[in-house]
Residue frames as qw, qx, qy, qz and C-alpha x, y, z in Angstrom:
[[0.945, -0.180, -0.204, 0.183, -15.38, -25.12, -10.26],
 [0.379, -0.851, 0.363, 0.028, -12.67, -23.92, -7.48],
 [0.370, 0.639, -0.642, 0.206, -8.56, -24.96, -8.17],
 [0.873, -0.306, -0.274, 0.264, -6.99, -27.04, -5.88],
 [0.655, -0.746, 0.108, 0.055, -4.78, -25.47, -3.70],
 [0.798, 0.190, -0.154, 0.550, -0.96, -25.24, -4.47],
 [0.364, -0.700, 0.135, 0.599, 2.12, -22.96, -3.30],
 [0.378, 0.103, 0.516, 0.762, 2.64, -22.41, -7.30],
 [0.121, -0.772, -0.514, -0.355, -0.90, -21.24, -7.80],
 [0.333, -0.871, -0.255, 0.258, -0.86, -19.08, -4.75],
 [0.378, -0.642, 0.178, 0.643, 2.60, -17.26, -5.51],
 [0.131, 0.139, 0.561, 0.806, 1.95, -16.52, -9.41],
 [0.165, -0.804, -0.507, -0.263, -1.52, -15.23, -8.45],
 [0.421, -0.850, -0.148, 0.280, -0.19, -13.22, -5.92],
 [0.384, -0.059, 0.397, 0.831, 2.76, -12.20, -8.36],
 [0.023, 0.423, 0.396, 0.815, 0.49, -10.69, -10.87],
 [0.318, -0.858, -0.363, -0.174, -2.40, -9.51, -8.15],
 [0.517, -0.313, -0.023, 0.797, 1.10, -7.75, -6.46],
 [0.352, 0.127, 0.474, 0.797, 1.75, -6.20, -9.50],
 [0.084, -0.600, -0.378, -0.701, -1.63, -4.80, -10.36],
 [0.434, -0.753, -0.339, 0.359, -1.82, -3.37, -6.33],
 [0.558, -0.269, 0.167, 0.767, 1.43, -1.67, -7.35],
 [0.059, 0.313, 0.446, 0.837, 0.55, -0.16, -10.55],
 [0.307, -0.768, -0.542, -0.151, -2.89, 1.07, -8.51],
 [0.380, -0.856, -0.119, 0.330, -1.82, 2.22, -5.40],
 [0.536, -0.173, 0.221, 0.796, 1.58, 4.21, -7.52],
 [0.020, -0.500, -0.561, -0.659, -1.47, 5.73, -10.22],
 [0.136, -0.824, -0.461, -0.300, -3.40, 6.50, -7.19],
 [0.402, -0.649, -0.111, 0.637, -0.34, 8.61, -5.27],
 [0.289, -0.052, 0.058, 0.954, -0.04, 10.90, -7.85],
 [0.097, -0.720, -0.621, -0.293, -4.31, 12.01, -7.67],
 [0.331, -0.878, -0.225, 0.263, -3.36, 14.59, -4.96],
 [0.447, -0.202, 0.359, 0.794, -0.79, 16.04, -7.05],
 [0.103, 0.498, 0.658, 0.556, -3.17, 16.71, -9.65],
 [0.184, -0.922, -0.320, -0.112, -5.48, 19.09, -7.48],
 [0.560, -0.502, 0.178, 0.635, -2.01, 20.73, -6.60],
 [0.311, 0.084, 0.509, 0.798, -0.94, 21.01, -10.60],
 [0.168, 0.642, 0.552, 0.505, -4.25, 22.75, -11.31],
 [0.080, 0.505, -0.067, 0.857, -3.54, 25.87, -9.06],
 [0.535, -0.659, -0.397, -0.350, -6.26, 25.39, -6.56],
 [0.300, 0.335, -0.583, 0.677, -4.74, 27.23, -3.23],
 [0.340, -0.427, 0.260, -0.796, -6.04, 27.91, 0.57],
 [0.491, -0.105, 0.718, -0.482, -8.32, 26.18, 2.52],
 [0.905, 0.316, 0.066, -0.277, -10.69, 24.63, -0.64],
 [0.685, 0.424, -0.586, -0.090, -7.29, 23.07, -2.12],
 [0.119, -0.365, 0.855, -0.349, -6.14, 21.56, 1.39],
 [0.690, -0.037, 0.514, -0.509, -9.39, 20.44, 1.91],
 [0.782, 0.438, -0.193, -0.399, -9.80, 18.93, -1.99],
 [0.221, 0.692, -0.679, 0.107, -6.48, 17.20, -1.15],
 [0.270, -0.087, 0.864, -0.417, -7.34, 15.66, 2.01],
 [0.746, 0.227, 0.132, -0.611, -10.57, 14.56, 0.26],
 [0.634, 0.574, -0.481, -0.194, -8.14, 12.88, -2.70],
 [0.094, 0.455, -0.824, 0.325, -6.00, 11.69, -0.32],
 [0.587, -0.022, 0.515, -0.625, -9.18, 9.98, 1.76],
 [0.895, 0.264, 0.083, -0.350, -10.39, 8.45, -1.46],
 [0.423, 0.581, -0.696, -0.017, -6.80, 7.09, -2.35],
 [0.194, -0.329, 0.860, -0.339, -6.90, 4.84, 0.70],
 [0.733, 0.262, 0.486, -0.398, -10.49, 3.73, 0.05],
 [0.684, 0.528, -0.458, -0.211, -9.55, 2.88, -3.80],
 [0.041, 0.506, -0.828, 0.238, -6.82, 0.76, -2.12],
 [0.525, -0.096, 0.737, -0.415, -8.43, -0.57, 0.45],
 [0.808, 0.343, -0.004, -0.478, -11.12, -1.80, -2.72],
 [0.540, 0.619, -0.556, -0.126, -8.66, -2.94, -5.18],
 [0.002, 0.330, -0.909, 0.254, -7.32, -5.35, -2.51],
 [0.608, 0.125, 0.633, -0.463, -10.48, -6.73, -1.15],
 [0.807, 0.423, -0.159, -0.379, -11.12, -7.57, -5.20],
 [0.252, 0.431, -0.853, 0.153, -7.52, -9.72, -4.78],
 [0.138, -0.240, 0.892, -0.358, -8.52, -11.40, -2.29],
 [0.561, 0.050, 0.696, -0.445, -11.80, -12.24, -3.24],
 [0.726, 0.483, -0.375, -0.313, -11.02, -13.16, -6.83],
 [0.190, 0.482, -0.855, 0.001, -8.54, -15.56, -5.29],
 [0.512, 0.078, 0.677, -0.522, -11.11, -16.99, -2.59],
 [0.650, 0.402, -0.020, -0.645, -13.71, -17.22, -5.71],
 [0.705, 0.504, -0.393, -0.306, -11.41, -19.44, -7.75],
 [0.599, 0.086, -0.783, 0.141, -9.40, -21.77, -5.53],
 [0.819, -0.428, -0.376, -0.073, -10.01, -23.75, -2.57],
 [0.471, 0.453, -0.402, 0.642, -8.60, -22.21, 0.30],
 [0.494, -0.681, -0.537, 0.058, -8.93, -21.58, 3.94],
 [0.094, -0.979, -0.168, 0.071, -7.78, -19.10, 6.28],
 [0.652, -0.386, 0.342, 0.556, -4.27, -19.58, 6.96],
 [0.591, 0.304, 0.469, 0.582, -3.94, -19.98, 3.26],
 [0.149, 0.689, 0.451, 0.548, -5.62, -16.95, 2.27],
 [0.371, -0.900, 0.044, 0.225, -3.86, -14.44, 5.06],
 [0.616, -0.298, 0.505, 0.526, -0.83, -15.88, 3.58],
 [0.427, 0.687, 0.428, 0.403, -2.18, -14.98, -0.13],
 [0.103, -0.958, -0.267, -0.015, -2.66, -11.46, 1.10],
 [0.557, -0.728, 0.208, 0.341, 0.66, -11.06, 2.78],
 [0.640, 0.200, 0.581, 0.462, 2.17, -12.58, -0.56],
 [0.244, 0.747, 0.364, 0.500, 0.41, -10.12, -2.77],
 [0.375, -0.909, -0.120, 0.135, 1.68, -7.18, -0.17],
 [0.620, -0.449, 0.386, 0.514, 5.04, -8.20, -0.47],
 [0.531, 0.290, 0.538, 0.587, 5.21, -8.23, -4.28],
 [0.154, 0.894, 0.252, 0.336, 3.21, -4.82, -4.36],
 [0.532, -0.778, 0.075, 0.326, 5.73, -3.36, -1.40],
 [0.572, -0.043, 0.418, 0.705, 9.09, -4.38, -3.30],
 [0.354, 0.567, 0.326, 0.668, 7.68, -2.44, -6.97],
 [0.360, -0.907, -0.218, -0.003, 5.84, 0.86, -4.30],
 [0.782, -0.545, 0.072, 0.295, 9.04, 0.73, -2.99],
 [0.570, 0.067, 0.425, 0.700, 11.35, 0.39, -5.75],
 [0.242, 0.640, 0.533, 0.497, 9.56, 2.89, -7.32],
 [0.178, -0.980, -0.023, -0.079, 9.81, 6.04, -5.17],
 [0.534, -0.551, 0.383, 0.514, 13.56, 5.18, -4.90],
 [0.515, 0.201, 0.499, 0.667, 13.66, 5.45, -9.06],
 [0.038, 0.915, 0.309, 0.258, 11.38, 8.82, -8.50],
 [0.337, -0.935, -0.027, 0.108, 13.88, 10.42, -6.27],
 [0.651, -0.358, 0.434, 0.509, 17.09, 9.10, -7.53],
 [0.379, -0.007, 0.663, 0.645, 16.14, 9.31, -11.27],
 [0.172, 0.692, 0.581, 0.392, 12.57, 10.69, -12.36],
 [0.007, 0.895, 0.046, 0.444, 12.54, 14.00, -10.04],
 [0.684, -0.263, -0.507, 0.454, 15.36, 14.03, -7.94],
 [0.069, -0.285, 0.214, -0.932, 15.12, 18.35, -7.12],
 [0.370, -0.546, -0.395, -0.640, 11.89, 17.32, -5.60],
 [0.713, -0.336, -0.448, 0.422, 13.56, 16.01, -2.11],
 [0.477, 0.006, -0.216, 0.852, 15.63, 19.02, -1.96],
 [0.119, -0.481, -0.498, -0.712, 12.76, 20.82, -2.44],
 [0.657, -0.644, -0.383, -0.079, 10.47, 19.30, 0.58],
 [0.683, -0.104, -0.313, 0.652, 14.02, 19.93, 2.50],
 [0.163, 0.204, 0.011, 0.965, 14.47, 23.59, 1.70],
 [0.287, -0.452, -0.579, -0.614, 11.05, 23.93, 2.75],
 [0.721, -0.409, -0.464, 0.313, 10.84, 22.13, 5.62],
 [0.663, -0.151, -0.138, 0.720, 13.87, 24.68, 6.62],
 [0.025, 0.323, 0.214, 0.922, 12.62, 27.61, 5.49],
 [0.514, -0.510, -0.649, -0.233, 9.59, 26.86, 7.73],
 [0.854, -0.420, -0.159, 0.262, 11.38, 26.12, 10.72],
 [0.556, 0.536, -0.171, 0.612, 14.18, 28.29, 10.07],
 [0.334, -0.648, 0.074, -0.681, 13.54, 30.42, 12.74],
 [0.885, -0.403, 0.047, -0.230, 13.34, 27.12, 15.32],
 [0.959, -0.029, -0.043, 0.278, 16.66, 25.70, 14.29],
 [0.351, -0.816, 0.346, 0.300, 20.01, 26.33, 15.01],
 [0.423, 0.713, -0.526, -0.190, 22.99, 26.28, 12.61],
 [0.238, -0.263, 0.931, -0.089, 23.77, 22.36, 13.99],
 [0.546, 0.336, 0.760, -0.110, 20.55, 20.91, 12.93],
 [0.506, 0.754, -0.129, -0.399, 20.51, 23.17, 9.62],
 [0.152, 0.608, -0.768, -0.131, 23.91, 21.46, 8.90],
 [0.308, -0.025, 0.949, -0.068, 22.59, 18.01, 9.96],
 [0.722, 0.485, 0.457, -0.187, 19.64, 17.93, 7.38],
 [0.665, 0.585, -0.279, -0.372, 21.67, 18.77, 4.56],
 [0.206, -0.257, 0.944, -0.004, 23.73, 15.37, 5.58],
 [0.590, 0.187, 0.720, -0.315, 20.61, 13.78, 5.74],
 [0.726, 0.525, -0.056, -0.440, 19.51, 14.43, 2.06],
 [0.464, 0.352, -0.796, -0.163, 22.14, 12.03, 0.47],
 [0.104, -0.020, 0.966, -0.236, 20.26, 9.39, 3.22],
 [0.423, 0.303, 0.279, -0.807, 16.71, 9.99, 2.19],
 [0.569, 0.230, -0.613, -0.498, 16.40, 7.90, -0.87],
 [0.432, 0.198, -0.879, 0.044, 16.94, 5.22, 1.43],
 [0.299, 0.085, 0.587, -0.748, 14.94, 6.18, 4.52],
 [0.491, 0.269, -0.175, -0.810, 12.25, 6.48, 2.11],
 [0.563, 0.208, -0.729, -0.329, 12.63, 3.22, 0.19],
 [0.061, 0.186, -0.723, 0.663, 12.46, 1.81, 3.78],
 [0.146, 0.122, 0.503, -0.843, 10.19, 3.38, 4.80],
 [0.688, 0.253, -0.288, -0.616, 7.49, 2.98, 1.90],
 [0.473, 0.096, -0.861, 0.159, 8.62, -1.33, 2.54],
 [0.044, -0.330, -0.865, 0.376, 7.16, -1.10, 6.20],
 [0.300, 0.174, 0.157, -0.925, 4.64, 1.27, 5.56],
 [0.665, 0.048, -0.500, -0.552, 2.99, -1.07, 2.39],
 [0.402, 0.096, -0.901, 0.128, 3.61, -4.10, 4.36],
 [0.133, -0.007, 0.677, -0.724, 1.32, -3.10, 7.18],
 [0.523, 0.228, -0.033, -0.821, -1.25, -1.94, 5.43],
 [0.660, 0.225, -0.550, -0.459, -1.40, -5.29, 3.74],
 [0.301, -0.150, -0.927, 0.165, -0.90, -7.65, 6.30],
 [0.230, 0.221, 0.498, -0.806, -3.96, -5.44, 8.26],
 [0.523, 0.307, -0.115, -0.787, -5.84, -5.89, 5.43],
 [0.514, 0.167, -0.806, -0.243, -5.24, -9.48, 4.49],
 [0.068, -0.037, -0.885, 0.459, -5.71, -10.51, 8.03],
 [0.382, 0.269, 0.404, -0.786, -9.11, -8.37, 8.19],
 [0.629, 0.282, -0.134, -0.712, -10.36, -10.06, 5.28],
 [0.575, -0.022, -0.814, -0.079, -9.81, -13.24, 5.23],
 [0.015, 0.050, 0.845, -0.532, -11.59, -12.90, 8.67],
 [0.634, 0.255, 0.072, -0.727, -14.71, -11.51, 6.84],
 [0.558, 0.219, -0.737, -0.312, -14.37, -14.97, 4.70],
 [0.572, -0.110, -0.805, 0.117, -13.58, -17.27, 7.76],
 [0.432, -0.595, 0.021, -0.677, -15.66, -16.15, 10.47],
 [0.237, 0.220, -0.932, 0.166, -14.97, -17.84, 13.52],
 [0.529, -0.332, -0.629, -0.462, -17.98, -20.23, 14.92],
 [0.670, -0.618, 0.067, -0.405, -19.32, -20.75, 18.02],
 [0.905, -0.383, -0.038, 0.181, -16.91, -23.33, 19.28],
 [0.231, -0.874, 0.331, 0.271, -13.68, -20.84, 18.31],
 [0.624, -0.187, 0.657, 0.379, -13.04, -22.46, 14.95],
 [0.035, 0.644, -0.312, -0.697, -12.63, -21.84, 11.56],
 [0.774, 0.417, 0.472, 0.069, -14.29, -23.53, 8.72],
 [0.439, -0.124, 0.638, 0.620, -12.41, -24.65, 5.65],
 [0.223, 0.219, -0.289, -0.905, -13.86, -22.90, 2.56],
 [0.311, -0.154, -0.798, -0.493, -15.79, -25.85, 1.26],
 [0.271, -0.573, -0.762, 0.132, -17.89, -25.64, 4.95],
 [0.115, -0.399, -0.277, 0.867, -18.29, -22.41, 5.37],
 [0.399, 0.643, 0.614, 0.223, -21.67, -21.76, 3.56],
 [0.097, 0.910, 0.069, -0.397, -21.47, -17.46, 3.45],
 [0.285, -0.581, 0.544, 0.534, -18.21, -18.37, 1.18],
 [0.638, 0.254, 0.651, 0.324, -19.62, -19.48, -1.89],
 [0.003, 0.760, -0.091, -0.643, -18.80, -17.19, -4.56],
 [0.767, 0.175, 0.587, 0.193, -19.92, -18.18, -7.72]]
């Protein structure tokens, strides 16, 4: 038997289905680290990387579609409602995503910015001139923030693309360019 419908129900489900996005998609950025830490160099570790990296998104992508269709499963809900779930459960997983790489760079490894930096530069050395060498090491005391930022619109897309694309696999629109409510929409029963 499906819930009724509320704006409590929806935003404490989407609180704790945030949460466990967060604690996913944070567990699954550090998998391409891992084929890094064990040594593997050249073309087999780029590739093993991009492979990791490939299956991080597709874990993701999963882990959400189970949100959304544990929420569908258990209360009564149509589309609107359930884009809006999605977006909900984006936001709440954005904020921690977020928050979190700004407590990795400020506080768990903060040499690891300067790091990418010096890199970066060392690359490029050769391309830059002594004005833009001098403007990135400004930039590092602004990076925590870019970042934090940046990781805020980056989750947020992903999740409203993804809420929007599923809850259109739920509410298919019909033949007259409408949208059945959950209880008419026979492909939605999800017991």
């Amino acid at each position: 038997m499906k819930k009724e419908f509320s704006s409590s129900l929806s935003w404490n489900s989407a609180a704790v289905a945030g949460l466990v996005m967060a604690i996913a998609t944070i567990i699954l950025d550090y998998l391409p680290t891992l084929v890094l830490a064990i040594g593997i160099k050249g073309f087999i570790g780029s590739f093993l990387v991009f492979l990791v990296k490939i299956a991080k998104i597709a874990a993701c992508i999963y882990v959400f579609k189970v949100l959304i269709d544990r929420f569908n499963g258990t209360v009564k809900t149509d589309y609107a409602r359930l884009q809006r779930y999605g977006l909900k459960i984006a936001l709440f997983s954005f904020i921690l995503v977020a928050g979190f790489s700004l407590v990795q760079i400020l506080v768990i490894n903060p040499e690891m910015m300067t790091q990418m930096i010096q890199e970066v530069q060392n690359t490029y050395q050769n391309l830059m001139d002594s004005n833009t060498l001098a403007e990135m090491e400004k930039m590092i005391s602004k990076l925590p923030v870019i970042t934090f930022f940046s990781s805020l619109i980056y989750c947020y897309l992903w999740g409203w693309i993804l809420s929007t694309t599923f809850a259109r696999r739920l509410f298919p629109v019909n033949t007259f360019g409408e949208r059945p409510g959950n209880d008419e929409n026979p492909d939605n029963d999800i017991q």
